[in-house]
Backbone as CSV, one residue per row, in Angstrom:
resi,resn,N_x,N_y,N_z,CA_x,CA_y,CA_z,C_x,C_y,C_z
1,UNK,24.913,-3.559,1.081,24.109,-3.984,-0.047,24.985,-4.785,-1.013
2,UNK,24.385,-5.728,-1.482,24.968,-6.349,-2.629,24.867,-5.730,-4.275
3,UNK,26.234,-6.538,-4.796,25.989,-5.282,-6.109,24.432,-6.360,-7.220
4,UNK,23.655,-6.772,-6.465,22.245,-7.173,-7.177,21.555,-5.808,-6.983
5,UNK,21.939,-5.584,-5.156,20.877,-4.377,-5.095,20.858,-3.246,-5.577
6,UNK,22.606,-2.666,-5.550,22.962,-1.970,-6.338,22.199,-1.623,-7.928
7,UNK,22.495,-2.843,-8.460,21.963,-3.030,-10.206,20.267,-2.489,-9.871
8,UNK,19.944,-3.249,-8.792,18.511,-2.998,-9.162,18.007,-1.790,-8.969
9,UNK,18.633,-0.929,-7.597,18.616,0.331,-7.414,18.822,0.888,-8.755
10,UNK,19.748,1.051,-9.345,20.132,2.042,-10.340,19.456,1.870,-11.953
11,UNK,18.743,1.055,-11.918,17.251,0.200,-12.727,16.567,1.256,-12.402
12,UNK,15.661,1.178,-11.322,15.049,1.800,-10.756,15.212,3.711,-11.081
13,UNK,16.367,4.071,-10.472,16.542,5.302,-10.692,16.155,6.043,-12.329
14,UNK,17.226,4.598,-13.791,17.634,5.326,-14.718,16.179,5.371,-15.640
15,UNK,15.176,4.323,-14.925,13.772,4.472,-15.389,13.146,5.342,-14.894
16,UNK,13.121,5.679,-13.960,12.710,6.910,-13.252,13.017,8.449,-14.188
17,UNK,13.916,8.507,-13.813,14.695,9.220,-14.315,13.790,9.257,-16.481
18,UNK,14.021,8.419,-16.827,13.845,8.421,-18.422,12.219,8.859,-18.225
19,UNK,11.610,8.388,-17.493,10.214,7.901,-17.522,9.395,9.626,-17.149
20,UNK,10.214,10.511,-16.168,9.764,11.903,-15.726,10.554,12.926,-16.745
21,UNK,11.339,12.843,-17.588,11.719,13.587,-18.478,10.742,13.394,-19.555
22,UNK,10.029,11.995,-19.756,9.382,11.857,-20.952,7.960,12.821,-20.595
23,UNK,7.711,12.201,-19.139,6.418,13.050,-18.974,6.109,14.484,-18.997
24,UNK,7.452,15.276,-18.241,7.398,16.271,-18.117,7.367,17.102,-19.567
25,UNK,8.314,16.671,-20.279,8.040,17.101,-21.913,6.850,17.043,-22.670
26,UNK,6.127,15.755,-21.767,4.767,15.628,-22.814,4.010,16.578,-22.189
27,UNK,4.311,17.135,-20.900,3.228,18.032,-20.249,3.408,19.349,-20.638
28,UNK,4.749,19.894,-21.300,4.978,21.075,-21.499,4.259,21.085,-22.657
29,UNK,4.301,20.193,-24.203,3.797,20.515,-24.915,1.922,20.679,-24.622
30,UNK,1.252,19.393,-24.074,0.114,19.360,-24.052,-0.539,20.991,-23.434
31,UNK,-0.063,21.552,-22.146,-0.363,22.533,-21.187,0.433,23.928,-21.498
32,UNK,1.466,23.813,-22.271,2.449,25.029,-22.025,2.776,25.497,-20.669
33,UNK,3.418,26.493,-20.384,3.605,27.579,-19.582,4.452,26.888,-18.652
34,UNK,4.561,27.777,-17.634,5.466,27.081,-16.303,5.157,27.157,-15.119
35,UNK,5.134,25.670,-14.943,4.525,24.909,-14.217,4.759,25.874,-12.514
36,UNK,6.182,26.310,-12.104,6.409,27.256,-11.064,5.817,27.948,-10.363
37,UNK,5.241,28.304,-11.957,4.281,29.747,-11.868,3.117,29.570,-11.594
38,UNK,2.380,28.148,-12.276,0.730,28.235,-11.903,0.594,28.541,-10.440
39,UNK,-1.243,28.601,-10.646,-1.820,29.117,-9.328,-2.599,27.394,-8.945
40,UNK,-2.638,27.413,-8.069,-3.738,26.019,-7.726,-3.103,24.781,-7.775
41,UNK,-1.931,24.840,-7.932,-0.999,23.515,-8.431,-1.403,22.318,-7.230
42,UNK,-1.709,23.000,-5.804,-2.081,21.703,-4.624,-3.627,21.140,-5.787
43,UNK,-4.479,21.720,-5.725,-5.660,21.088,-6.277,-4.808,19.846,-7.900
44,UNK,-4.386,20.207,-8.444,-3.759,19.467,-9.742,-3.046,18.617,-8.699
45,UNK,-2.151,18.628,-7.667,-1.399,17.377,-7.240,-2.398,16.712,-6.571
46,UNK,-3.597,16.835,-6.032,-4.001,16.128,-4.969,-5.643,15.314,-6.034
47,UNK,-5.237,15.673,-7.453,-6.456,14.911,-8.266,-4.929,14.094,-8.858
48,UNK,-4.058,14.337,-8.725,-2.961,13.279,-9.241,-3.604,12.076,-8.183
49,UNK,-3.011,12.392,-6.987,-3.117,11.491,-5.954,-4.171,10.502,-5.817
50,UNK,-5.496,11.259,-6.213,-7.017,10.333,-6.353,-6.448,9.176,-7.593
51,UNK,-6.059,9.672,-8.499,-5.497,8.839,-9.930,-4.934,7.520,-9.426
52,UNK,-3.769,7.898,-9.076,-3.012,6.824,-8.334,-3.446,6.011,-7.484
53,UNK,-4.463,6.169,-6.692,-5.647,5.754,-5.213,-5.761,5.096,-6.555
54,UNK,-6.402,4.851,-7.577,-7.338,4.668,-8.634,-6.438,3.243,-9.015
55,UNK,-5.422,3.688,-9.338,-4.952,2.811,-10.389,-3.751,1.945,-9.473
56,UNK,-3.526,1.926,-8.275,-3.115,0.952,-7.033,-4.203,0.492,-7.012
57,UNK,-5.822,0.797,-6.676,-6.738,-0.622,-6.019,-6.629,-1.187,-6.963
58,UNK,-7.037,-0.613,-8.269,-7.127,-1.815,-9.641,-5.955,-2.605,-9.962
59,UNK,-4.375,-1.928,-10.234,-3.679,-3.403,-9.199,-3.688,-4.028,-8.770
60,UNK,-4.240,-3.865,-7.270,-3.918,-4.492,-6.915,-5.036,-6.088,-6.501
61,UNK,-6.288,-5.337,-7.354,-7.335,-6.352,-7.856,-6.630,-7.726,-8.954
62,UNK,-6.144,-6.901,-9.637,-5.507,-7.463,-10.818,-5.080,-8.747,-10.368
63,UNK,-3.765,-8.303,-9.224,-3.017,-9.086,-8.811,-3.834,-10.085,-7.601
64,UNK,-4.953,-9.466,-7.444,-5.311,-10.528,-6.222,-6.023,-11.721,-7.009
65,UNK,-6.680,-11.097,-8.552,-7.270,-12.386,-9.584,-5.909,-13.159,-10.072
66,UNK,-5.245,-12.855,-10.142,-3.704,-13.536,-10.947,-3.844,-14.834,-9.624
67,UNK,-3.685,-14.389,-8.549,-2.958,-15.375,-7.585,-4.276,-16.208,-7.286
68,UNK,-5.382,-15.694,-7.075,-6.593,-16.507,-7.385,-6.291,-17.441,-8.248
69,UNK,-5.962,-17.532,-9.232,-6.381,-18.428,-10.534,-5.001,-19.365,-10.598
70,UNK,-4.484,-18.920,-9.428,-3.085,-19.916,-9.281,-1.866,-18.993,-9.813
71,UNK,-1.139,-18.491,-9.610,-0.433,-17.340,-10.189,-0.035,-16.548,-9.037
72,UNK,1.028,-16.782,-8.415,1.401,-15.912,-7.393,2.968,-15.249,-7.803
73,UNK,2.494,-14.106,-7.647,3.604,-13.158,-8.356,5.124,-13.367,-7.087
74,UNK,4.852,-13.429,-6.204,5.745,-14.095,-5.347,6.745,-14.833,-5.219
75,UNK,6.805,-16.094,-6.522,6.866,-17.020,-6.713,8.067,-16.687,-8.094
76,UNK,7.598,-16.187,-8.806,8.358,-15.308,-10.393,9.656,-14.940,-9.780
77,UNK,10.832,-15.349,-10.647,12.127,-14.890,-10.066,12.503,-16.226,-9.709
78,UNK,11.747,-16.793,-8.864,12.798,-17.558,-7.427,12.968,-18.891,-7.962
């Protein structure tokens, strides 16, 4: 790997990283308790999953009107 990929990898990670500490904090206050412990936690991950189904098609709508209208994200960068 080159040190681009490197940089971009570790982009990647330190947002990651910032982005699930923020959430997880906002979830302790909103919900309390611990999370370990609940009961049903597959049902809560698998209405995550519908979310995400949700908010990838509308993406990727988004992005199919962008490149429609002349706008190809493809192209950005190079």
């Amino acid at each position: 790997m080159t040190p681009k990929h490197h940089a971009h990898l570790d982009s990647i990670v330190s947002r990651f990283s910032e982005s699930l500490r923020a959430k997880y904090t906002a979830g302790q206050k909103e919900h309390k308790g611990k999370l370990w412990q609940k009961k049903h936690i597959i049902d809560m991950a698998l209405e995550e999953v519908l979310d995400m189904a949700v908010y990838l098609y509308t993406l990727k709508d988004q992005i199919e009107e962008l490149e429609q209208s002349g706008i190809s994200l493809g192209e950005i960068g190079e």
